[in-house]
N, C-alpha and C positions, 0 to 999 in steps of 0.2 A: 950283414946289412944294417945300415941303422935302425936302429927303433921310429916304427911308424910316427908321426905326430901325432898328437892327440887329438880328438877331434872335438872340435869347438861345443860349443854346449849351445842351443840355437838360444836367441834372443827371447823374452816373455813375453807374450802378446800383451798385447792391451786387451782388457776386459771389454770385450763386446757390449755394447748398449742392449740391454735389453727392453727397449720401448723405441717408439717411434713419435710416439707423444710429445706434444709441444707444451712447452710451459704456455700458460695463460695469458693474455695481453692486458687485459684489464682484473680488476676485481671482482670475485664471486658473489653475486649479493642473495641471502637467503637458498632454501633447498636444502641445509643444512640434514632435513630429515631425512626429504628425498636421497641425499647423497646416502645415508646412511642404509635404508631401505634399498637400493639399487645394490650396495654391498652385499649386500645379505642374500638379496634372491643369485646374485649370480656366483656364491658360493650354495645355494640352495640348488640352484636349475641349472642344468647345462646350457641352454638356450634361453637367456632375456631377451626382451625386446620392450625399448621405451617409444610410445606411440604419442604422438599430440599434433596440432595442426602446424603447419609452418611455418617459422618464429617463433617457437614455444618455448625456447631451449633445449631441446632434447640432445644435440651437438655435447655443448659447451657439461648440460648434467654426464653427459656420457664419459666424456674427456675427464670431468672433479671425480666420478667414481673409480673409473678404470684407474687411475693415476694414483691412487690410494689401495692398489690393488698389488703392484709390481713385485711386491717382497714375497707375497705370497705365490705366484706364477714363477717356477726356475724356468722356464725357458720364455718369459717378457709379457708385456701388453703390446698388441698390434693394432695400430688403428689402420682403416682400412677405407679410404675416402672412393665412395661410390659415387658423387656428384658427378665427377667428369666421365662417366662410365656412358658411355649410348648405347650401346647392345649386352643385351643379358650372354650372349656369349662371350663376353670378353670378363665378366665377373672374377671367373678362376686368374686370371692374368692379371687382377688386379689385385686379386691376395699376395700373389707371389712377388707383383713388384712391392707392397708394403711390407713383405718378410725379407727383400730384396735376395733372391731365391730365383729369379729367372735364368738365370743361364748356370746355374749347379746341375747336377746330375744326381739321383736318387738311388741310386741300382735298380730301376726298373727299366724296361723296354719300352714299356707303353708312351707313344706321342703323345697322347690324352694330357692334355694341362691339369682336368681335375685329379688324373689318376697322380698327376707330378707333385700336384700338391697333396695329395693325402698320403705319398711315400715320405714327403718332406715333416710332416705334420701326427705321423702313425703314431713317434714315440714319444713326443714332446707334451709336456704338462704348460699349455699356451691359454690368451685368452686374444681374442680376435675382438675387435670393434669394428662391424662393419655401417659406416655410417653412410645416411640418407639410401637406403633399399629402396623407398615407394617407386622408382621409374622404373626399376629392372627386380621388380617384388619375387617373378616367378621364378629366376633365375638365381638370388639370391637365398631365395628359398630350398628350391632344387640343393644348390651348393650343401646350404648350411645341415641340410636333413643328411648329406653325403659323410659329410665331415666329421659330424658328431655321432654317426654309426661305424665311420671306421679309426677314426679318433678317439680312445676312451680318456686320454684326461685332456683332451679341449674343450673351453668352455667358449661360448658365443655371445656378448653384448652385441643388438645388433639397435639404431633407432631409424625410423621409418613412421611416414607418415597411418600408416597401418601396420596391423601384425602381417608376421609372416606366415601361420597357418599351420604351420606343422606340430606335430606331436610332442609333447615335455616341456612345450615355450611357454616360459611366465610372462604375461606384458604387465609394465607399469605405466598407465597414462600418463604424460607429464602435463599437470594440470597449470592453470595460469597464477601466476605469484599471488600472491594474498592481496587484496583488494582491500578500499576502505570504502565505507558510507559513504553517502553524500553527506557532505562536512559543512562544519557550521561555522569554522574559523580556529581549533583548536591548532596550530602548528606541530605541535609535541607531539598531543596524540597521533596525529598522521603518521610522522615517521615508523610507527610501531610497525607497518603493512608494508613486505617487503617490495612490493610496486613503486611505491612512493619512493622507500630507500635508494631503487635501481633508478629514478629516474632522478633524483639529487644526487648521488653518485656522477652518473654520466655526464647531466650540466654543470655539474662543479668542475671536468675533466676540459669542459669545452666554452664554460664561463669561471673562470675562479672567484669562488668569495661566495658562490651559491648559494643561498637559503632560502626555507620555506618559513614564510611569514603566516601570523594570522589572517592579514588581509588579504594573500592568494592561495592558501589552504584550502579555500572551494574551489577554486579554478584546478590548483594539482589535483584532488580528488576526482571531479570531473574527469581531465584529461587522463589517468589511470582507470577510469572506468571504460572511460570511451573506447579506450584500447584493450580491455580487456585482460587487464594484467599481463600481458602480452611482451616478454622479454624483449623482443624484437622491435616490435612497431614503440615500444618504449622510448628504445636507446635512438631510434630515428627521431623521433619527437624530441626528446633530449637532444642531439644534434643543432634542433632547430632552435633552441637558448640560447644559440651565438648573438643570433641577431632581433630576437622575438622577447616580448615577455608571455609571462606565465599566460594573464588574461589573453592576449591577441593570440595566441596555441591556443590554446580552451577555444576560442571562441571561432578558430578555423576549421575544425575538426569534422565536418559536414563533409568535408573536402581533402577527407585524409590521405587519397591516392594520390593526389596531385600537390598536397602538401607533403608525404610523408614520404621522400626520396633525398639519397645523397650519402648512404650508408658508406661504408668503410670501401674503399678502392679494391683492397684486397681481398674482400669478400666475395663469396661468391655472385653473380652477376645476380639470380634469384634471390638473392639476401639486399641489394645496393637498395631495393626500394619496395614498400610495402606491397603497390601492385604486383610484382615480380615474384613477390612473396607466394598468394594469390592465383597468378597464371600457371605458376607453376603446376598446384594442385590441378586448376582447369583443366590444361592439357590431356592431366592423365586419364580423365573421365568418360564413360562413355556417351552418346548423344543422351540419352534415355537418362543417368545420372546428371546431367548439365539441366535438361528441362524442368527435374525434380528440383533440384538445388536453387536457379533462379527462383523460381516459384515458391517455393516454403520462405523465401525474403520478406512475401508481405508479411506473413506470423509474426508480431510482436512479442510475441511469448509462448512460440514454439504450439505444436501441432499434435494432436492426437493421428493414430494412421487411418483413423475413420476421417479425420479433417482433409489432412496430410493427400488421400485419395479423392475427393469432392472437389479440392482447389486445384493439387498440383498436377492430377491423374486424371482431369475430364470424367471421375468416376469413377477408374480403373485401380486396382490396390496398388500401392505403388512401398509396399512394405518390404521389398526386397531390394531397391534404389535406398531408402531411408537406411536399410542397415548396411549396406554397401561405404557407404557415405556417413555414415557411422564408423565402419569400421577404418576408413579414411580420415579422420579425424577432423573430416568437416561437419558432421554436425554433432553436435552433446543431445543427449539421450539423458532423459530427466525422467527417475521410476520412483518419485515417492508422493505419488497419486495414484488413481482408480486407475488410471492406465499410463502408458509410459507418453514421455514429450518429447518429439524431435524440434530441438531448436539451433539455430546458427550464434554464431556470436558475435558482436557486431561489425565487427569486420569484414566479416565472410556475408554477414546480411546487408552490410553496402555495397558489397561486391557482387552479389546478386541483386540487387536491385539494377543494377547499373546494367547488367547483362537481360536482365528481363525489358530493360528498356528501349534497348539493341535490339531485339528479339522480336518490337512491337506490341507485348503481350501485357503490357503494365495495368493499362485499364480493363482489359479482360479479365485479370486475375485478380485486380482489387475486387470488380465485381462478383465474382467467384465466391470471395471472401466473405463478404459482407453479406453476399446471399447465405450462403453458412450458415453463421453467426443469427441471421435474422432467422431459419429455421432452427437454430438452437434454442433460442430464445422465445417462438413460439411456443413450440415443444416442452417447453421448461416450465412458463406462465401458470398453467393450471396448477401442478405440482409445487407452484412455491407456495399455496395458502393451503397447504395439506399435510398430512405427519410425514410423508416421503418428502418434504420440504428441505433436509438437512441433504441426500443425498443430490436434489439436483443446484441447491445453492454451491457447494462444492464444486459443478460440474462448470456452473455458471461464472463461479471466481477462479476457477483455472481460465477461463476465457476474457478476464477484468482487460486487464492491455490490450488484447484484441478488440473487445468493445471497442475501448476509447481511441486506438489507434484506426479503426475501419470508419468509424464516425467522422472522424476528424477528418479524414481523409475524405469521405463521401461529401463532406460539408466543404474541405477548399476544393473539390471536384465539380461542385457544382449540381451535384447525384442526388434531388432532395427527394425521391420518389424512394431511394434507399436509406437515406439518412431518417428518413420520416418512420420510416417503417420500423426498423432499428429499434428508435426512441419507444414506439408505440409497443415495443417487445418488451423493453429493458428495465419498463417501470415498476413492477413490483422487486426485480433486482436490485435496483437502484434504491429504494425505498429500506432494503436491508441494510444498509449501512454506506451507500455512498450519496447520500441526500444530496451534496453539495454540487457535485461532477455532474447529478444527473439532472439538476436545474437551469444549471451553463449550457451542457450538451445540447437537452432539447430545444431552448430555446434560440441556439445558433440554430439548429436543424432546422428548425420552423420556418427560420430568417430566410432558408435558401430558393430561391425563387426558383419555379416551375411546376410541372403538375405532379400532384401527387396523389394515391387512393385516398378518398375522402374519408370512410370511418376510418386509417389509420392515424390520418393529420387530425380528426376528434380525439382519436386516443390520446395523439401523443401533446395534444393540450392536455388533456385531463389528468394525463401524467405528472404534468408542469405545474397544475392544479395543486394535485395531491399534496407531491413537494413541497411546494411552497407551504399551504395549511399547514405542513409537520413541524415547522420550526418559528419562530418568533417574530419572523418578517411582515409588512405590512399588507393587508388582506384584500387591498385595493388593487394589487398587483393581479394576487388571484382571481380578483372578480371577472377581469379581463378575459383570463384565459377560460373562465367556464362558460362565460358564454361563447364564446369563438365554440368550444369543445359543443354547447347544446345546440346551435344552429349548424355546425356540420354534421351532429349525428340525427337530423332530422332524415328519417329514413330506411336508418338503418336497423336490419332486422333483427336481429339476434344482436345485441350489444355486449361488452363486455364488459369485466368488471368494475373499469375506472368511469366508464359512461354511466353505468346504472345508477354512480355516485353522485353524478353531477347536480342531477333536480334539486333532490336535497342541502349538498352543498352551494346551488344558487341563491335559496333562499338563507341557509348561513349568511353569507357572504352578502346579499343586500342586491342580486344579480337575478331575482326570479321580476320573469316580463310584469306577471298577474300579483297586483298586490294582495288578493283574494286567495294566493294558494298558500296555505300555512305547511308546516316541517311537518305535520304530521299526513296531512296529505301525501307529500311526499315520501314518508317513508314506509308507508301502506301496502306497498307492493309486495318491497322487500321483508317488511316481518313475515310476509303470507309465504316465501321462498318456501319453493321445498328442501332447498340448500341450506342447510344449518350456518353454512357459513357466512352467506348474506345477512342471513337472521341476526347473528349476534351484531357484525356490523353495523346492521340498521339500529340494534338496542343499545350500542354505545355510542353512539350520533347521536340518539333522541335523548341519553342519561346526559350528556354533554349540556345540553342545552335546557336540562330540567333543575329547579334547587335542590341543592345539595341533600335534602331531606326527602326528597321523591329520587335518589338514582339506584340506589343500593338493589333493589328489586331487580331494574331493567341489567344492570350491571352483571346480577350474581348470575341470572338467565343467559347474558353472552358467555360468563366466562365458560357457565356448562356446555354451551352450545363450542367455545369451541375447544374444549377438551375433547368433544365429541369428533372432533375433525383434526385434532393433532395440530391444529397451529399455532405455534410458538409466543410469535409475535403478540396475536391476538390475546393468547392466555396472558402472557405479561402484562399486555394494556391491561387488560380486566383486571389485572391482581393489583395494578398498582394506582388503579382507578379507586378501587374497593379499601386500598389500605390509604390513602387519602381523605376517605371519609370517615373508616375507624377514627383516623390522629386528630382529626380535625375535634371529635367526640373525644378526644383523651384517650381512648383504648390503645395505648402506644403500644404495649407488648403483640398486641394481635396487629398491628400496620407495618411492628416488625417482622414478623413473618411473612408478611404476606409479601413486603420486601422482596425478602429475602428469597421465597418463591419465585416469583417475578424476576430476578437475576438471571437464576437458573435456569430459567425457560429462552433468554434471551440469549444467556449467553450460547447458548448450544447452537441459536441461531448465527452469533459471531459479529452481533449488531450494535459493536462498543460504544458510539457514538448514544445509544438508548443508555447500556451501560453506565456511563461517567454520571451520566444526568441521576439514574436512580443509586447508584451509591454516596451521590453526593447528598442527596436527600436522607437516605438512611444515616448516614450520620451526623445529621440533625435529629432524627428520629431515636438513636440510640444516647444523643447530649443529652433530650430531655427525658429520656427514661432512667439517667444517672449512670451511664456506660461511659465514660469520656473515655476511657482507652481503647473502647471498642469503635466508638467513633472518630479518634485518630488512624485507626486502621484502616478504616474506611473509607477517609480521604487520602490515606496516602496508599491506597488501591486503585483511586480515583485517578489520581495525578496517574498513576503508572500508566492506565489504560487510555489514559488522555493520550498520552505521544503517540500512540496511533487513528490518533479522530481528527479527523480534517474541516468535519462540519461546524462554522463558527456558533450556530445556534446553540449546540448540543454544549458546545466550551463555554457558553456564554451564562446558560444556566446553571452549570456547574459550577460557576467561578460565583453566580451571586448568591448560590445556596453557599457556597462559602464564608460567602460575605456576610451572611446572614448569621450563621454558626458564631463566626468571629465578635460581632459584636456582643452576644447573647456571654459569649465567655468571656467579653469585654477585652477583645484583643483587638486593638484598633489598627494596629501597623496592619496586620494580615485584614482586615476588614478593607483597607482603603485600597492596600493593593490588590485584592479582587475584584471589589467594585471598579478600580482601575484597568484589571484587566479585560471585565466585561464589557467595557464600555471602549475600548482598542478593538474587541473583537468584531464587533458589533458597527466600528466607524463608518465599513462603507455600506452596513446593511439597512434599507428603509425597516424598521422596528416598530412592529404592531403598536398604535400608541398605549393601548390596553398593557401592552408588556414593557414599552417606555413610564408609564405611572410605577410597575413595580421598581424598577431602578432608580425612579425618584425620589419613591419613599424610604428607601434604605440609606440614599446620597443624603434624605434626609435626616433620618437616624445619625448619620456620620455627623452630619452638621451640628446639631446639635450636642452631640457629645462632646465636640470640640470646641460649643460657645459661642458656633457660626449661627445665631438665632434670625438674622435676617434671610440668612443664606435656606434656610431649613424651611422658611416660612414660605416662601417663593416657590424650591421644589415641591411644595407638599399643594401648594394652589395651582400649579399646574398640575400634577397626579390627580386632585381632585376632578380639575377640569379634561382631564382625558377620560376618566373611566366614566363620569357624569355622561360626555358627547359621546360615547361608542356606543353604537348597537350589540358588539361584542363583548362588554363586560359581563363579570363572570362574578359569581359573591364571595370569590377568595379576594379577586382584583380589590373590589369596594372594600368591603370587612379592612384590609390591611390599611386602606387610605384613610378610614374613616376613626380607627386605633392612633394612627401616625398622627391624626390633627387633634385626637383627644390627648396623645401624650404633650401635645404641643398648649391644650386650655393648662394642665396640670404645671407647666413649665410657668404660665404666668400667671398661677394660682386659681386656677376658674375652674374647680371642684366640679361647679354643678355643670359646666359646659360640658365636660368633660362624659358627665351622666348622659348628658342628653345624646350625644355624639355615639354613647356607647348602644345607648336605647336605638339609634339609628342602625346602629350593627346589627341588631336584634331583627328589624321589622324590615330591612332592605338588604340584609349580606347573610341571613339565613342563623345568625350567631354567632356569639365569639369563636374565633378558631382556635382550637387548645392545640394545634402542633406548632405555636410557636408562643414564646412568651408572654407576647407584648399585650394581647387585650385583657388578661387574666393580670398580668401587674400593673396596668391601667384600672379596673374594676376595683382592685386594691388596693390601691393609692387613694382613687375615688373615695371612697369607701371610708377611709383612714380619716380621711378629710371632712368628711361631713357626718360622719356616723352611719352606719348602717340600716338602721332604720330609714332615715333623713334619704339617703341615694337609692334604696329601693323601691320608697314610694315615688322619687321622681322618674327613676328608671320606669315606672308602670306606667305613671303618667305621661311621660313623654313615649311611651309603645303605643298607648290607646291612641294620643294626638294623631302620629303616624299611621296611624292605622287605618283612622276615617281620611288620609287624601289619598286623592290621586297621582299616578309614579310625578306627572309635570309637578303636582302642589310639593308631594315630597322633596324632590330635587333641588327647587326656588328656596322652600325651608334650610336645606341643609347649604346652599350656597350661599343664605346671606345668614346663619350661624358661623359658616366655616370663615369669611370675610372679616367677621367681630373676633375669632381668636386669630386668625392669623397675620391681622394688620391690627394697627398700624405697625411698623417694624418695630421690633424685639430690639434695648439694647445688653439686656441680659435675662437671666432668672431671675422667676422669681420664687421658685421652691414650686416642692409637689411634682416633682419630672419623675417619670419612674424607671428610668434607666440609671 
């Protein structure tokens, strides 16, 4: 027979794809680490799982890692889309169609799909991606525990808006892109924040030629915050570039559900629009988790679960809803404080609000809120003038956004029985370093018509009160509110501590009914306190208001008293009250410590705006003790702790102790631009005229230096005339103006005027002040001028003249002296200046 043919040798397969994985459609922007970290755990852990809210990117991270994985996996990457999936029973069926495995045969018997896929899967060295689990959690949970016990070289990348819960599972949060500041304009810098990138990226795709300019650099910033670095609600926003600019996006984004639709066609239908995004998660919720969630919306900066139960629980602990919903990756869980923070982000807290308002429940719950807040605040009040002070100020600035967010609210509410109350809480908070906020605040509060508890609408004038006296503003404003504050607290029994302040502060301020009642009167009471801490307060009132050579006593007695009581603040005033009158005496090295003290004690309180103001002064205090490097540090400590002060008063003094400094080292550029700064600061603030004289007499010093002699003459006869007309002037205020117009006889050679002006310093401003240069090289210039001899006999003689009148003979004396040097106009020097 013939020889068989041979038989054909079969054809080479094609190499089987091992993935399922789609290339990318767009560009990867950032995660670079993340990608790197998702590698690693899921050669570390059999079971990953990437968890974040929806939109996060968790998808697209899964898809960059897995896809960098393939070489390493002999038998592939499988992605494994659970989106279109409705029943946890079809899960196993959705593996095998992604292995596409459904209609093979295993050698087993079993109908079981799970059992089909885990004969398919026993030997194979595979990695599964099963993407989006959270709707059918239980069932892909179930699977993956199945798989990975009877699979030993399967590994599982799985992402889901929660973990899956089982055993060996690493999860990686996928956190939101890097974010930027709120932006001042820099363009460049911005791009460095992968948010920004993803979101020029996108609009370059859907507008060409895109760029981020300096002029809308605050608007990108903004609109990337607003969103939350939020890969998703990004690229939708970016979409909207076709037809928008930057500003008109920024400035829709209230309205982000209704603006933030129109995603890619072939996305999923929960992905096409931010809402969608959103409902999604809703859905999966239980009733109980949906009440919770609306509700934690009003927190503007997240909830303690003591709060968290008060507002969103009627009471009831609702700590098991919060980690639920945590573990759902709708809410961030913030643990680096005293206790942990459930907050939304703001997306998910528009989208609750919007449903709370569905609900009916919006005014209920703000009220809720605020009620809160207003028993936190009580609660806290005693505690902040006491050494347990640090831990409830803490407790009180995790609460800062909430204040101002529950306020603001109760105030366009209409709520002023809450808003009042609030204010009448918040004022010794506020007085720790948000001065500025809480003088706006309350006095919108006040504005709000309706009824409110009377001694809290006292309080929360005297709040207003406070305030204002703390910083440089004009003291006519204050007088208003104290009395409003001591005709509402007629009555009232037990007052507290901003009332007890008022009497006294009436007569400060020019606002006491009885012109018969003197300060000492009124502060009678309070030294009698059994309260040490009243005590000092009332002895640093009444040293306020005594010469400079009667305070030291009453001063040294508060600060004892309140070391006695551990508060912060207080010891600071007192130390830098006391190191005030040292420099004033020359004693520089002890007014530097004492400083320097006083820092310390504030700083722990976290009251930077006090801060800037006494570093600014220490180095002036370290220039004339001959530290210039120590007092450069000083101010560029200053500057640092500035970018966090908001209070223009606090910036205002700092910038003219500057100016002050500057001159003294005779550095005029930096002297004008301080004085320039403080006087921007300051543009829209009415300005104690008493504290308007100090800024004149320095614009004066400027002037002069520069030759401006008319210019000089003019500011220094208005400083004259304000410190003269106040009832407020103080003999640092005088002392300074009356040196300024001596330096100003010396300029046009008038030696002796100069004596006499300095004599005046002596018998009306308490003495020369030795913590700044000027009356001490006025004296010696004097001095030079006529001999020494010659200027100390006039010096005596013109103390004794002064001495026999009275403050009106004084005054008339010194203003028609001040008249003769400072007119007629200057058109130059004429020698003897001592600068």
């Amino acid at each position: 027979p013939a020889p068989a043919a041979p038989v054909a040798e079969p054809a080479a397969r094609p190499t089987a794809p091992r993935t399922n994985l789609r290339a990318g459609l767009s560009s990867f922007i950032g995660r670079d680490a993340d990608v790197a970290r998702v590698r690693d755990l899921v050669g570390e852990y059999r079971l990953t799982t990437l968890t974040g809210p929806g939109g996060s990117g968790k998808t697209r991270l899964a898809g960059e890692a897995s896809r960098g994985l393939t070489d390493r996996m002999p038998d592939g990457v499988w992605l494994v889309e659970l989106a279109p999936v409705a029943a946890g029973a079809d899960v196993p069926a959705a593996v095998l169609a992604a292995l596409d495995l459904r209609d093979q045969a295993f050698g087993t018997a079993t109908e079981d799909t799970t059992g089909r896929l885990v004969a398919a899967l026993r030997t194979r060295s595979a990695l599964l991606v099963l993407d989006n689990c959270e709707h059918v959690i239980d069932a892909a949970a179930a699977l993956a525990d199945r798989l990975l016990g009877d699979c030993p070289d399967l590994r599982i990348l799985a992402t889901s808006r929660e973990p899956l819960g089982i055993t060996g599972e690493a999860v990686w949060p996928v956190e939101p892109l890097a974010l930027p500041p709120a932006h001042d304009g820099d363009a460049a810098g911005l791009l460095r924040f992968d948010a920004v990138r993803l979101l020029v990226d996108r609009a370059r795709a859907v507008r060409p030629g895109f760029t981020v300019t300096d002029d809308d650099a605050p608007a990108v910033a903004r609109i990337c915050r607003a969103l939350d670095g939020m890969p998703l609600a990004i690229e939708l926003a970016a979409a909207r570039l076709r037809t928008m600019t930057v500003e008109q996006l920024a400035a829709r984004l209230d309205d982000r559900f209704r603006l933030l639709t129109g995603g890619s066609r072939t996305a999923l239908p929960r992905h096409q629009t931010l809402r969608a995004v959103v409902d999604w998660s809703w859905e999966l919720l239980s009733e109980r988790e949906r009440v919770v969630l609306r509700r934690l919306a009003v927190f503007a900066g997240g909830a303690t679960a003591e709060a968290a139960a008060r507002v969103c629980g009627d009471g009831a602990d609702v700590l098991d809803q919060l980690i639920s919903l945590s573990d759902r990756s709708l809410v961030v869980v913030d643990d680096d404080g005293e206790a942990p923070r459930y907050r939304l982000l703001e997306t998910i807290k528009a989208y609750g609000l919007e449903r709370l308002d569905e609900a009916g429940e919006l005014d209920a719950v703000r009220r809720a809120h605020i009620g809160w807040l207003i028993e936190l605040a009580v609660t806290a009040e005693p505690h902040l003038h006491r050494a347990e002070q640090l831990v409830w100020l803490r407790r009180m600035r995790a609460e800062h956004d909430d204040i101002t967010a529950a306020l603001r609210g109760a105030i366009a509410a209409g709520d002023a029985e809450n808003a009042v109350r609030l204010v009448a809480a918040c004022g010794w908070y506020w007085f720790s370093g948000h001065k500025s906020e809480g003088i706006e605040l309350g006095i919108e509060a006040l504005a709000v018509p309706g009824p409110t508890d009377r001694e809290a609408r006292a309080t929360a004038c005297a709040v207003v009160t406070f305030l204002i006296t703390s910083g440089v503003g004009d003291l006519r404003e204050a007088a208003d509110w104290v009395r409003q504050a001591r005709e509402l607290a007629v009555g009232v029994e037990n007052p507290g501590p901003f009332l007890r302040f008022m009497r006294p502060l009436s007569v400060i301020l020019g606002a006491e009914d009885d012109p018969l009642t003197s300060l000492a009167d009124t502060l009678a009471p309070l030294l009698e306190d059994p309260d040490p801490w009243f005590r000092a307060q009332a002895r640093l009132t009444r040293a306020q208001m005594l010469p400079a050579a009667e305070r030291e006593a009453d001063v040294t007695q508060a600060l004892a008293e309140f070391r006695l009581v551990g508060e912060r603040w207080g010891i600071s005033y007192a130390l830098t009250t006391l190191a005030d009158l040292f420099a004033r005496r020359g004693e520089l090295e002890r007014a530097i410590e004492y400083y320097e003290q006083a820092i310390v004690a504030i700083t722990e309180i976290g009251t930077i705006d006090d801060v800037v103001m006494m570093r600014s002064r220490l180095a002036q205090l370290r220039w004339l003790a001959g530290d210039h490097a120590g007092s450069d540090a000083e101010v560029a400590q200053a500057e640092r702790d500035a970018e966090q002060v908001a209070w223009p008063d606090g910036l205002a003094i700092m910038a003219l102790n500057r100016a002050s400094l500057a001159i003294w080292a005779g550095d005029r550029t930096t002297a004008e631009q301080q004085l320039d700064r403080a006087q921007a600061l300051l543009r829209d603030v009415p300005v104690h005229p008493v504290f308007r004289a100090v800024m004149l007499e320095l614009q004066a010093w400027m002037d002069a230096e520069h030759g401006r002699w008319d210019a000089a003459a003019a500011a220094r006869t208005e400083a004259l005339a304000a410190v003269l007309n106040s009832d407020d002037s103080d003999e640092e205020s005088v002392g300074a103006v009356l040196v300024g117009i001596a330096d100003h006889a010396l300029r046009r050679d008038r030696p002796a005027d100069a004596v006499r002006l300095l004599a005046a310093v002596e018998v009306l401003a308490g003495g020369l002040n030795r913590s700044t240069p000027w009356g001490v090289h006025a004296d010696e210039a004097a001095r030079a001028a006529l001999g020494d001899g010659a200027a100390s006999a006039l010096l005596e003689e013109t103390e004794r003249e002064l001495a026999g009148m009275d403050a009106d003979a004084a005054h008339s004396w010194l203003r028609e002296l001040a008249a003769s040097v400072l007119g007629p106009p200057l058109s130059g020097p004429a020698g003897g200046g001592t600068a």
